[in-house]
N, C-alpha and C positions, 0 to 999 in steps of 0.2 A: 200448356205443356205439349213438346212436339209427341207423337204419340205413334211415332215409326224412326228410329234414329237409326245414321248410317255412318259409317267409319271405313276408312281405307287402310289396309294394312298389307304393305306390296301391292303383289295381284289379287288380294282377297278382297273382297264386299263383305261385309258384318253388318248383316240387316237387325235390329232387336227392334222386338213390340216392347213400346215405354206406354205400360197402364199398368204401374205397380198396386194399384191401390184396389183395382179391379181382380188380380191376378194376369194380366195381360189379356185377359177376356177381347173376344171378338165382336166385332159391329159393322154393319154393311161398310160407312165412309174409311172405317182402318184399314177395313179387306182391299177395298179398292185402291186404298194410296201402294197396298204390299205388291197387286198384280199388275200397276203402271210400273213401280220399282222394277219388278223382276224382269217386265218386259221390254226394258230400257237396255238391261243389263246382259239380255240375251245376245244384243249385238256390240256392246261394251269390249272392244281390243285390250282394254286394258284392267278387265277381270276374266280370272282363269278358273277359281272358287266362288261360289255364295255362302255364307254362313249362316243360318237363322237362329235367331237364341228371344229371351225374355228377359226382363229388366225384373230387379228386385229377387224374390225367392222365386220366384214361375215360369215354366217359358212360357206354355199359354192352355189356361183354364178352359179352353174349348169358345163356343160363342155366348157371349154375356143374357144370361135370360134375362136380367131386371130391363137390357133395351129390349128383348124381344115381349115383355108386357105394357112398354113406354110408349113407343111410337105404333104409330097409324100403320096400321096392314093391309094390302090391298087384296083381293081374291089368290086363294089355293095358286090359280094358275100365275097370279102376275109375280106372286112371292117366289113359285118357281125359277121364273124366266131370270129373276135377279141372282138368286142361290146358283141356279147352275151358272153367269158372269161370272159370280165372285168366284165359284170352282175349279175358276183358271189356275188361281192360283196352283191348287196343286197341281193340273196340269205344265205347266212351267216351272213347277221346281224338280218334277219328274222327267223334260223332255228335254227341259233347257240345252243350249251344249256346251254347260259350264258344272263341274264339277258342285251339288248342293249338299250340304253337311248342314243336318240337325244339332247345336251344342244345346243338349237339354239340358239344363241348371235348374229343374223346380219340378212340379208337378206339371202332365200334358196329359189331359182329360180330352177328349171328344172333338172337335175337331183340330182341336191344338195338337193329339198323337196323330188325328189323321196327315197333318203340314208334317212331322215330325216320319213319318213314315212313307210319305213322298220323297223323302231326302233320302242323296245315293248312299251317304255316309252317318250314325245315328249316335253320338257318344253322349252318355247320361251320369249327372253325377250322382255319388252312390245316397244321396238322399233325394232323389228323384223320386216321382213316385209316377203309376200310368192307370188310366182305366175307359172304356169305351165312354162309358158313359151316359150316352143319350138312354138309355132303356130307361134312367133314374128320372127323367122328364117327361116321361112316354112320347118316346121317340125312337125313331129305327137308324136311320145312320145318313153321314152326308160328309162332303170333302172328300171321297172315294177312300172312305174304311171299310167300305165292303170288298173294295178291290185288292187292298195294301195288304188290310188284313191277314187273311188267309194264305195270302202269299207269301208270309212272316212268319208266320205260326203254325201254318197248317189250317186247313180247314176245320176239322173238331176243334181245334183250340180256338180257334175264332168264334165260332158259334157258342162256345161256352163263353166268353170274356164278351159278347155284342148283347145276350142276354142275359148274362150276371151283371152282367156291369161292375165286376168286383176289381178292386185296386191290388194291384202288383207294386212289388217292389223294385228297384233296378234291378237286384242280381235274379228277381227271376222274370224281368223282361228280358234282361240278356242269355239267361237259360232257354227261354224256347224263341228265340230268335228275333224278338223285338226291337232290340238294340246290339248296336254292332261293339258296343263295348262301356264299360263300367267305369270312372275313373272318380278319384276322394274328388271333394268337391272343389278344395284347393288347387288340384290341377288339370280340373276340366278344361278352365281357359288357354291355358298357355298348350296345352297338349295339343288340345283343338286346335287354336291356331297356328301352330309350328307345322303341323301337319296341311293344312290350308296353304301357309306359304309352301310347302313343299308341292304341293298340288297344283298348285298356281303357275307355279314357274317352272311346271311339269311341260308337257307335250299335248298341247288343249287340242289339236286338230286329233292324234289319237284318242284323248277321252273321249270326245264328242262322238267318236266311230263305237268306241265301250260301250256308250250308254246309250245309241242308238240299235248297236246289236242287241243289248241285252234288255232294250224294252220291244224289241221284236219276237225276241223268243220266247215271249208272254204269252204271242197268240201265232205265231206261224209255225210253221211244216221244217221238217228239218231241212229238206232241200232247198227251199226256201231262204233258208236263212247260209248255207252253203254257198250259193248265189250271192248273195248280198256280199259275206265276208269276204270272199273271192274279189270281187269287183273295190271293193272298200280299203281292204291290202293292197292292191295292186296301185290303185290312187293315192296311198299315202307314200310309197314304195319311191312316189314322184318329187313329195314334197322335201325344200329343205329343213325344215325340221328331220325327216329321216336321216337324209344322206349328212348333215350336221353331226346327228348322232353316233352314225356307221363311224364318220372319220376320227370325231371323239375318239370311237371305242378303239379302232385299230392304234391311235396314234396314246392311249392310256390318258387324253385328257377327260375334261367333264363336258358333258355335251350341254348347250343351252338353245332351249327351243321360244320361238318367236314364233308362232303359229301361223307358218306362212310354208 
């Protein structure tokens, strides 16, 4: 069974992990097929969205421990070198410069909420459930939930939920800032998606400019980031997609943008 399926929908990619039976559980060769995907997709003209989601009830159970007591381990150090590889992933679903929407349909335990929290967009259905998780294996954290985290929830609340490890619910992942919003479970898809095609066939040279300001302003200076905007306006100021959309606007049509 293929065990990463993809769908095109418009300009959307619908990536799902297909390991129902696992809970969508993670493994070195799945992670690897998800970070060639994405970074296909990076330069892909003709996706504007990524979606990630989980097959069955889950989107994804975090990393599967029955493989990590199955297979052969090499030294502390060499297990690293592969961990932080596969930790691409979430760096490209965080830098990409394509709009990445989390549709959580299940439970997203451990490193499945940290993919889930790399995404610019987070909608969860209301029988979702979330929790760090690694503390329950004796374990500290990995896929940059130490980073996302906090930046979520706040620092207190993260420190509580990385050493509880205790499971939330959707409405109160969406309470302190987990999730960008709650939806019945019957219309998480069509919601998600509707929205992804709206995204999609958005103005992708401006998002890309979004989500590069706004993972700058994580760690720079405000001047800094002043500069950059300045310089980043003025560049798009040039492209037809803007001047497309000015004319739209004066002339009361609908502007449609071609990322050019």
């Amino acid at each position: 069974m293929e065990e990463l399926l993809e769908r095109r929908v418009g300009k959307v990619c619908v990536l799902t992990i297909n390991r129902p039976s696992r809970r969508n559980a993670l493994y070195p060769a799945l992670v690897y097929d998800l970070k060639d995907r994405l970074e296909e997709l990076v330069n892909d003209s003709d996706v504007g969205a990524v979606v990630i989601t989980g097959s069955g009830r889950a989107f994804c159970a975090g990393g599967d421990v029955k493989d990590l007591t199955q297979r052969e381990k090499g030294t502390a150090e060499e297990e690293a070198k592969g961990l932080r590889l596969r930790s691409e992933v979430i760096r490209l679903l965080n830098e990409m410069p394509k709009v990445t929407i989390a549709m959580v349909n299940g439970p997203a335990f451990g490193a499945g909420l940290s993919m889930a929290l790399a995404c610019d967009l987070r909608y969860a259905a209301e029988s979702a459930r979330f929790s760090t998780a690694f503390a329950k294996v004796g374990l500290s954290s990995d896929f940059g939930m130490s980073y996302f985290l906090p930046r979520a929830v706040g620092s207190a609340k993260a420190r509580e939920l990385l050493l509880t490890a205790e499971t939330l619910s959707s409405d109160e992942a969406f309470q302190i800032g987990m999730m960008t919003r709650v939806l019945p479970d019957d219309e998480l898809e069509s919601f998600t998606l509707n929205l992804a095609e709206k995204i999609g066939a958005g103005p992708s040279l401006a998002f890309a400019e979004i989500k590069h300001a706004l993972n700058m302003s994580e760690t720079t200076r405000l001047t800094e980031i002043l500069d950059m905007e300045s310089l980043r306006q003025c560049q798009l100021c040039e492209t037809e997609d803007h001047k497309n959309a000015v004319r739209a606007f004066t002339e009361g049509g609908v502007p449609v943008f071609h990322g050019r």
